[in-house]
C-alpha positions in Angstrom: -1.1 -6.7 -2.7 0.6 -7.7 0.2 2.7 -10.6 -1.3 3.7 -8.0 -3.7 7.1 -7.3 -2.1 7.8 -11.0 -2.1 6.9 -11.7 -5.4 9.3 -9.1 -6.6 11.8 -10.2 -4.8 11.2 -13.9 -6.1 10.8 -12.2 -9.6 14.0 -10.7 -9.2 16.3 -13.6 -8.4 14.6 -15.7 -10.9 16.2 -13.3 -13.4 19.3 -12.2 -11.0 21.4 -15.2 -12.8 23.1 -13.3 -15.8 23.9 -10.7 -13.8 27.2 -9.7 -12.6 29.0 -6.9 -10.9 32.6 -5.7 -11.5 33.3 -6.2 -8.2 30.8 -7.8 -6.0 32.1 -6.2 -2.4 31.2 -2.8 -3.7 28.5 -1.0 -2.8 24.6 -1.5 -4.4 26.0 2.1 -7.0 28.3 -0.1 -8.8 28.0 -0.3 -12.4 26.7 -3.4 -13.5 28.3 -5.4 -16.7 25.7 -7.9 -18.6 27.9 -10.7 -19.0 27.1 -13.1 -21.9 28.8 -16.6 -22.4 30.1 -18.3 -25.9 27.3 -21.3 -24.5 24.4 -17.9 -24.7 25.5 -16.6 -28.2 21.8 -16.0 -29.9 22.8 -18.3 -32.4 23.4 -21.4 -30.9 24.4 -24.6 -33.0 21.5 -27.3 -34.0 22.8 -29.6 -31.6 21.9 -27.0 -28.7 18.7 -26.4 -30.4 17.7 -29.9 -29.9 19.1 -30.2 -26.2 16.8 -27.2 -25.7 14.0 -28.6 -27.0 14.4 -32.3 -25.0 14.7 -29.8 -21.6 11.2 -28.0 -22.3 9.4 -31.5 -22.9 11.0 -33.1 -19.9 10.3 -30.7 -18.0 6.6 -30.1 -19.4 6.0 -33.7 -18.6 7.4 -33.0 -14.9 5.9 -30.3 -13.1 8.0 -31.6 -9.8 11.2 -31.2 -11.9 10.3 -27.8 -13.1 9.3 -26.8 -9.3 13.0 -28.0 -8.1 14.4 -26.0 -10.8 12.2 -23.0 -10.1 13.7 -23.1 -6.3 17.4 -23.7 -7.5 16.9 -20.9 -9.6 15.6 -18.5 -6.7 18.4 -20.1 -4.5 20.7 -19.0 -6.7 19.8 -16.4 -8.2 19.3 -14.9 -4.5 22.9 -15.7 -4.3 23.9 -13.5 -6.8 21.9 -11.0 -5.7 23.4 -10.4 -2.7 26.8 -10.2 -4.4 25.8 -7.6 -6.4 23.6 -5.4 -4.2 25.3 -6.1 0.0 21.8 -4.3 1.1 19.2 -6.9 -0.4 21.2 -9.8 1.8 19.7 -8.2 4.8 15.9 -8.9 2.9 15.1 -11.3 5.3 15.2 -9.1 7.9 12.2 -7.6 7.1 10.4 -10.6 8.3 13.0 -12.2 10.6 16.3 -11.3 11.7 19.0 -13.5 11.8 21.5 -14.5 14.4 25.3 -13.2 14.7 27.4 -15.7 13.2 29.7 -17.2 15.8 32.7 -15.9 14.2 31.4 -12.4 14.3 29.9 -12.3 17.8 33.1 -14.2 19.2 35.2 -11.6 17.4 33.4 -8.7 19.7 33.1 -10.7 22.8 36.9 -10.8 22.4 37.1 -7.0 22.2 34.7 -6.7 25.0 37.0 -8.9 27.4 40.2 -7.4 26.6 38.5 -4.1 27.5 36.8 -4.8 30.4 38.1 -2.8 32.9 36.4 0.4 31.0 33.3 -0.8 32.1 31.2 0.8 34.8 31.8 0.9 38.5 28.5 -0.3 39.8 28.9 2.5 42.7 29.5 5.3 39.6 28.3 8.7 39.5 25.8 8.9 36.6 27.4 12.6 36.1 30.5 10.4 34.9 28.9 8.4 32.0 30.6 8.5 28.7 27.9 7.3 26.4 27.9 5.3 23.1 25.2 7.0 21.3 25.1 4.4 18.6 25.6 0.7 18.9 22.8 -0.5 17.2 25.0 -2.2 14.2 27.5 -4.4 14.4 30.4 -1.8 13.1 29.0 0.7 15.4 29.1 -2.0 18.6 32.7 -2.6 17.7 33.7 0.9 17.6 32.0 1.5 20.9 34.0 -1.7 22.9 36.9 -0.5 21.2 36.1 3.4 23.2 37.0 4.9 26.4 32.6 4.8 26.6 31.6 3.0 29.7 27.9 3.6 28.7 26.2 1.7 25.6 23.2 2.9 24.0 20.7 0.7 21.9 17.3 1.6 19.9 14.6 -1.3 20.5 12.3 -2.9 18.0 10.5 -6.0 17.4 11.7 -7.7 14.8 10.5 -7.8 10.8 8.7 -4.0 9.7 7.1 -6.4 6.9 6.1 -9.5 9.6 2.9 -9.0 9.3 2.2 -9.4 5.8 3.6 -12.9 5.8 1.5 -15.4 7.6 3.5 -17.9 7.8 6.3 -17.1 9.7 6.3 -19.0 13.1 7.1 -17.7 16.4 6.9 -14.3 18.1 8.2 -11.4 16.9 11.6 -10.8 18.8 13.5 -7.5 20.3 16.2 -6.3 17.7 18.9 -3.3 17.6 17.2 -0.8 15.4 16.2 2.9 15.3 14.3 3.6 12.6 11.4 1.6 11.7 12.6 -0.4 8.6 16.3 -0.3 9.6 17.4 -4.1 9.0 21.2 -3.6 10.0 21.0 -4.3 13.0 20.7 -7.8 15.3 19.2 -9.8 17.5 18.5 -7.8 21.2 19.9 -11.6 22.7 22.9 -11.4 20.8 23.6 -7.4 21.4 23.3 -8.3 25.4 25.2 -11.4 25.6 28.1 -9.5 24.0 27.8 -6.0 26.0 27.5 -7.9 29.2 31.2 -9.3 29.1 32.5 -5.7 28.5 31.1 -4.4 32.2 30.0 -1.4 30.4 26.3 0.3 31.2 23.5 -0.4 29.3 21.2 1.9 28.4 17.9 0.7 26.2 15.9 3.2 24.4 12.7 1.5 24.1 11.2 2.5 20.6 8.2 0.1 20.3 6.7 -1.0 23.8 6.2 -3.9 22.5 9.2 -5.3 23.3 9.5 -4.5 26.5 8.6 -7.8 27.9 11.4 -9.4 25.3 13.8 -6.6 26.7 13.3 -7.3 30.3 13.6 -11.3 29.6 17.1 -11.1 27.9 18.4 -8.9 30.2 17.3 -11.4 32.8 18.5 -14.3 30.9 22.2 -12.4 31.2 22.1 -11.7 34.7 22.6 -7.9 34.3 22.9 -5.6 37.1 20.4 -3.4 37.5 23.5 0.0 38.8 24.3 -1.4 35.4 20.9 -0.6 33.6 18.9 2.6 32.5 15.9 1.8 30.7 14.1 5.1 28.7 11.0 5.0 27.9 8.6 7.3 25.9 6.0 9.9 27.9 3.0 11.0 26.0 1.9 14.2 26.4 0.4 16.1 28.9 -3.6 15.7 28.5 -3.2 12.2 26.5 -2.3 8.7 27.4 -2.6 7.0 30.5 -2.0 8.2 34.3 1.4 7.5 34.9 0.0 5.1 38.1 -1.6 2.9 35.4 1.5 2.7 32.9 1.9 -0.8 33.3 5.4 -0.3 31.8 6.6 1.2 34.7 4.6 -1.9 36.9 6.8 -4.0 34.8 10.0 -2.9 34.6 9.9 -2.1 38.6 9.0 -5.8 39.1 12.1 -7.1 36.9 14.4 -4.3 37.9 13.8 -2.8 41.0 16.4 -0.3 41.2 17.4 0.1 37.9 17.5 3.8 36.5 14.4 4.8 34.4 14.8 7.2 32.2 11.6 9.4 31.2 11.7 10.9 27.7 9.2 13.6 26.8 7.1 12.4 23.4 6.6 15.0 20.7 5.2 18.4 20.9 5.6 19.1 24.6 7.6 22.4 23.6 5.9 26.0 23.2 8.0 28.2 21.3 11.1 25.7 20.9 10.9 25.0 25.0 9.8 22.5 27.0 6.2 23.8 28.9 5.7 23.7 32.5 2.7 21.2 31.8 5.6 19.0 30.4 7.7 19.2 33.4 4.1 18.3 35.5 3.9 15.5 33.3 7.3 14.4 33.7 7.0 14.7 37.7 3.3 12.8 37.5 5.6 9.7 36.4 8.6 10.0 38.1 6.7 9.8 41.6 5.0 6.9 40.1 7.8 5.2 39.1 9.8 5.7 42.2 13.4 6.6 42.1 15.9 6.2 40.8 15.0 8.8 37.6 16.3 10.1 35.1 14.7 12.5 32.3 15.9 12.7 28.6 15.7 16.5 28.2 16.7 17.4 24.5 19.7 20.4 24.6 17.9 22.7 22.5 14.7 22.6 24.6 15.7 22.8 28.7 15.4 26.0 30.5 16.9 26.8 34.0 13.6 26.8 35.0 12.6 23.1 33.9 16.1 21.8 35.7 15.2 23.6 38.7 11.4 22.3 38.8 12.7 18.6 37.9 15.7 17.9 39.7 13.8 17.6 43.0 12.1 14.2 41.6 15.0 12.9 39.7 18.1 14.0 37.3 18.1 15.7 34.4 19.7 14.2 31.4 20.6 16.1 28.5 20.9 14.6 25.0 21.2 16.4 21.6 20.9 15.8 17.6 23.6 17.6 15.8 20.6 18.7 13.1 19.0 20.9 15.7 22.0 21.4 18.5 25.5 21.4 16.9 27.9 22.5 19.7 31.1 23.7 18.3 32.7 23.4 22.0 30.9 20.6 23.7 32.8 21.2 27.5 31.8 24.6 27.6 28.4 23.4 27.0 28.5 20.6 29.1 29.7 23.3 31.8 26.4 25.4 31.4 24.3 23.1 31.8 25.7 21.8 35.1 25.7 25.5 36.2 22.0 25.0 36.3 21.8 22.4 38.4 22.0 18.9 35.6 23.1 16.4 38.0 22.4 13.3 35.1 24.1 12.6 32.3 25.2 14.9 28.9 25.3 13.2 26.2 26.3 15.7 23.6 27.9 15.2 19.9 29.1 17.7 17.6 30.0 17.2 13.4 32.8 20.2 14.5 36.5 19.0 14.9 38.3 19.6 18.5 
């Protein structure tokens, strides 16, 4: 069963060749037209008949010629595929993602440049960041070093949600740009860095699978980034499960790579009683900040913080305050933004809003 995706997918482009779309740079929805050539009438003339027939015996008495057309067919029939349906190009990153083109990655390192000086002063207030919720993709990266954001914002995975089910791919598993589990939109974590680091913006890494965190910490070594320049979140279980925050060796690592770079503890699920965070949270929260040493930061979702938790926080590190417009739509974000400094925030607000200034 678990070459059963593959198969398809073979299956698929074996067949994929008499298939067109009206337009292949429209979307996967497209209506499709079955296009049939004078040469694939149902009736075909005697002489095709007999060409027909001398194919099937030569290639009955070759199984090496009727492998080689087998793979031209799936090569080409792939081909077509992904003219017809953009989405099934990115297939293979299911089980390895590829590398930016150079014309695409020299396109944004030329926007990153030319937009350099709204990076981030290395002496900045974190109060001050700007943050690029989304870069993940290459649309959304351009948008962001085309932005008044001095902060960037990536989701961390290892690569290929369907690796595992093909044994024969070589190599480790590398960091990629992704939120969600199967997204395959997005690129390589090397690429994503090398980029970023010519805009002298921030980087901040949301570490989805731990996994990666020792890919992470390699590539941002590799491009020399400074650590005032670096926030690195990572996910706190519960209080009552997971390790003690003095044996997280994520912290052990990150400390030894990046000394003084700015981690940012994020609360896991369920650590809200009532829709608010719990003062066992907060405990929790403090258990690893004085573990980790500072600088700290906490990702406190806006729906969730009390007075209360800022007050009992701040002591060990700032609050940072984040929001999904499904559960905290602000219609007038600086009034917002102005209440929760009145209790004391001293981190970052990061706050979006689907309503129109």
């Amino acid at each position: 069963m678990k070459y059963q995706l593959l198969g398809t997918v073979i299956l698929f482009c074996l067949f994929a060749h008499s298939v067109t779309a009206t337009n292949p740079l429209t979307s996967a929805d497209q209506p499709l037209q079955l296009n049939r050539s004078s040469s694939e009438s149902t009736e075909g003339t005697s002489g095709q008949s007999s060409e027909n027939e001398s194919e099937k015996k030569s290639s009955s008495k070759s199984p090496f010629r009727f492998l080689a057309n087998v793979k031209d067919k799936v090569v080409n029939g792939f081909k077509k595929v992904c003219e017809v349906f953009p989405k099934v190009s990115r297939v293979q990153a299911f089980f390895k993602q590829k590398t930016m083109s150079d014309k695409n990655r020299k396109k944004l390192e030329e926007i990153a440049k030319k937009n350099k000086d709204r990076g981030w002063p290395l002496d900045g207030d974190i109060a001050n960041v700007v943050n690029a919720h989304y870069t993940n993709t290459y649309a959304e990266l351009k948008k962001a070093l085309e932005s008044d954001c001095n902060f960037f914002e990536c989701d961390i995975r290892l690569e290929g949600p369907l690796r595992e089910y093909v044994p024969f791919i070589d190599g480790e598993a590398r960091a990629v740009t992704a939120h969600d589990s199967f997204q395959t939109n997005g690129m390589l974590f090397d690429d994503w860095v090398r980029i970023v680091a010519q805009s002298g913006r921030g980087i901040k890494v949301d570490l989805k699978s731990n996994a990666a965190l020792d890919s992470v910490l390699a590539t941002l070594k590799k491009y020399k980034i400074d650590e005032r320049r670096l926030i690195l979140n990572i996910n706190v279980s519960q209080p009552g499960n997971g390790p003690k925050a003095g044996e997280d060796k994520r912290i052990a690592s990150i400390r030894k790579a990046f000394p003084n770079c700015r981690i940012k503890l994020s609360p896991g699920g369920d650590n809200t009683k009532d829709g608010k965070y719990t003062s066992e949270t907060a405990d929790r929260l403090i258990e690893y900040a004085k573990a980790a040493g500072k600088p700290i930061m906490y990702a406190l979702r806006a729906e969730c913080v009390t007075p209360e938790t800022v007050k009992k926080l701040e002591p060990y590190g700032k609050v940072s305050i984040w929001n999904s417009t499904s559960t905290f739509d602000p219609k007038d974000v600086a009034k917002e933004v102005e209440r929760f400094r009145s209790w004391g925030v001293s981190g970052m607000i990061d706050l979006m809003s689907t309503h129109k200034k």
